[in-house]
C-alpha positions in Angstrom: 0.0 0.0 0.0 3.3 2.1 0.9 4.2 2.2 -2.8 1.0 2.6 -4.4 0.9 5.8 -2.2 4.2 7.5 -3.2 3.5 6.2 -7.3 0.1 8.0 -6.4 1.9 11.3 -5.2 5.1 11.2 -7.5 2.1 11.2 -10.2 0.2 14.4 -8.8 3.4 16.4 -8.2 4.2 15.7 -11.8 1.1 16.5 -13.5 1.3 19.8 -11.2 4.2 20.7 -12.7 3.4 20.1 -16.3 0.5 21.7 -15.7 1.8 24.9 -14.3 4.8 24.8 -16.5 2.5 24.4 -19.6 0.4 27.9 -17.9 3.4 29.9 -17.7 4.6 29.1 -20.9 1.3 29.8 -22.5 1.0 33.0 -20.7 4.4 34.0 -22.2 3.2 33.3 -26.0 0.4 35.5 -25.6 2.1 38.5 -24.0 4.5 38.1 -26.7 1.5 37.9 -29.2 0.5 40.8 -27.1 3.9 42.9 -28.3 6.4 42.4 -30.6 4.9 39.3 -32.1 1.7 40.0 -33.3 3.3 43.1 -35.2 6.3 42.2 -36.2 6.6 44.8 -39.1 5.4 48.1 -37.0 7.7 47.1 -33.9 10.9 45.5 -35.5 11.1 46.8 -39.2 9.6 50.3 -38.7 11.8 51.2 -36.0 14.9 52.5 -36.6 16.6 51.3 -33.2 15.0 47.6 -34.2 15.3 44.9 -36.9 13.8 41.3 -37.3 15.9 38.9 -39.6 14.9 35.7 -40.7 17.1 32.9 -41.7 15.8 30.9 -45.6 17.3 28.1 -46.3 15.9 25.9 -49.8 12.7 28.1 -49.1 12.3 26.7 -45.8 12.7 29.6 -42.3 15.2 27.8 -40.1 15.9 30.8 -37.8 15.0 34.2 -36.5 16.8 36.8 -34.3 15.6 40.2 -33.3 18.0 43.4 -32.2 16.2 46.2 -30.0 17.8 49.5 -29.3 17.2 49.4 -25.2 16.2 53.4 -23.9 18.6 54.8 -21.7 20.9 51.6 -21.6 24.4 53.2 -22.4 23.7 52.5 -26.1 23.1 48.9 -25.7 20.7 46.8 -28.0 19.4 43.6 -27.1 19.0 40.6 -29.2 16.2 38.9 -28.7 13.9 35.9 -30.0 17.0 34.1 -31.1 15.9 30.7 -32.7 17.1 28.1 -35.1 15.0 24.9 -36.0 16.3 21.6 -34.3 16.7 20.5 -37.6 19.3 22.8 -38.4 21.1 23.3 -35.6 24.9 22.9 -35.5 25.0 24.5 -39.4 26.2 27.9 -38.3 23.2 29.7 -38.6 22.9 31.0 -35.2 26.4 32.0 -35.5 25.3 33.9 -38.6 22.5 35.2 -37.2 24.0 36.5 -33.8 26.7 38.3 -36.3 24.0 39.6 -38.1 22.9 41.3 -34.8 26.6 42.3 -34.3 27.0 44.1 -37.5 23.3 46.1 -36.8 24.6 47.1 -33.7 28.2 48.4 -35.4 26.1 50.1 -37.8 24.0 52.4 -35.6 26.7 53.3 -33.0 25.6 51.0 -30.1 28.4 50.3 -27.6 27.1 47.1 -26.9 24.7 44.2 -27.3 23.2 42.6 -24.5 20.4 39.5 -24.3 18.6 37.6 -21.2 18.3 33.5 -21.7 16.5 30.9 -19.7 17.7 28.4 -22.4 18.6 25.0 -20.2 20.6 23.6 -23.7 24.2 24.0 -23.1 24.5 24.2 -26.6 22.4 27.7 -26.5 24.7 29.1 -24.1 27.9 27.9 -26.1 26.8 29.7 -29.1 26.3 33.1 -27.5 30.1 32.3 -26.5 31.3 31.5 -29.7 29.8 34.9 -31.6 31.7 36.7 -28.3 29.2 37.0 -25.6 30.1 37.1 -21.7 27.5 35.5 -19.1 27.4 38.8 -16.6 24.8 37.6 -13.8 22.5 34.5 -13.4 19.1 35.6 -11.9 17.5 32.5 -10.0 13.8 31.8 -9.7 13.5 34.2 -12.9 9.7 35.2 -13.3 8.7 34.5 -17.0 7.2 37.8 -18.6 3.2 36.9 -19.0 3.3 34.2 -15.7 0.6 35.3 -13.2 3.2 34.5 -10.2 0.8 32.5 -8.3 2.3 30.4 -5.4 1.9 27.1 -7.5 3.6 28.9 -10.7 6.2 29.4 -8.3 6.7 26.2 -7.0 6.6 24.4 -10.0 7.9 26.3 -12.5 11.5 28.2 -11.5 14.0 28.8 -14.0 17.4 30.4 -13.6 17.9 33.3 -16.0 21.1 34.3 -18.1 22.6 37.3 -18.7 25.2 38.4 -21.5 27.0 40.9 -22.7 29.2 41.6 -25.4 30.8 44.9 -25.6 31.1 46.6 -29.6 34.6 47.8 -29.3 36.0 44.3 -27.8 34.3 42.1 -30.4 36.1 40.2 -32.6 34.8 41.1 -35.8 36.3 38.4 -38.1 34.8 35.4 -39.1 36.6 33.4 -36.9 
């Protein structure tokens, strides 16, 4: 009876978390549908401190990235919505892409580029590092922009956020 017990418990506790994990992650789609997303032309082409660039490959989109100018950051932009299809990943296009936010950010006289992660691949955080990026702080129990923060959301779904920084003038700006 013992074990039917903790099997019993071990099964609530997970379909807790899937459930609040799967909350969060839909309140995050729809404050980004709520923004950026669900006008991608008026916020990231129509600004000039912002651009939106997608990655074709045989007529197929197998990544995106984003650069925002950031107000009042010490001319910083922030990449954002970096993403590259499973499928391609390990091809160099989010190499390519990250330079592409690099080059933007040379272009318009930023002094540096800066982006926020709660990415749990190692492989995302290794590519920030190979286009030149510096982890500056780690932010535990991160709240997820569009999470309701409610005591269960916060039991079940904590993630450690990332912080980076690459600075303009001590980029390496070869293809190396």
């Amino acid at each position: 009876m013992c074990w039917w017990v903790i099997g019993l418990l071990s099964a609530i506790v997970l379909g807790m978390r899937y459930f609040y994990s799967r909350r969060v992650i839909q309140g995050y789609l729809t404050q980004a549908m709520n923004t950026d997303m669900g006008d991608i032309e008026g916020f990231y082409m129509k600004s000039p401190g912002s651009r939106l660039w997608v990655a074709v490959l045989d007529d197929h989109v197998v990544g995106v990235v984003a650069a925002v100018g950031q107000q009042g950051s010490g001319g910083a932009v922030e990449l954002q919505r970096m993403s590259v299809d499973k499928r391609y990943r390990q091809c160099g296009i989010g190499v390519a892409l990250g330079r592409k936010v690099l080059e933007f950010a040379v272009v318009h006289g930023y002094s540096s580029v800066v982006l926020g992660t709660t990415a749990y691949s190692p492989a995302a955080h290794k590519l920030y590092q190979r286009v030149g990026f510096c982890c500056v702080g780690v932010t535990n129990g991160y709240v997820t922009p569009g999470a309701k923060q409610s005591l269960l959301e916060q039991i079940f779904y904590r993630v450690s956020h990332h912080h980076y920084k690459l600075n303009i003038q001590n980029s390496k700006r070869a293809d190396d």
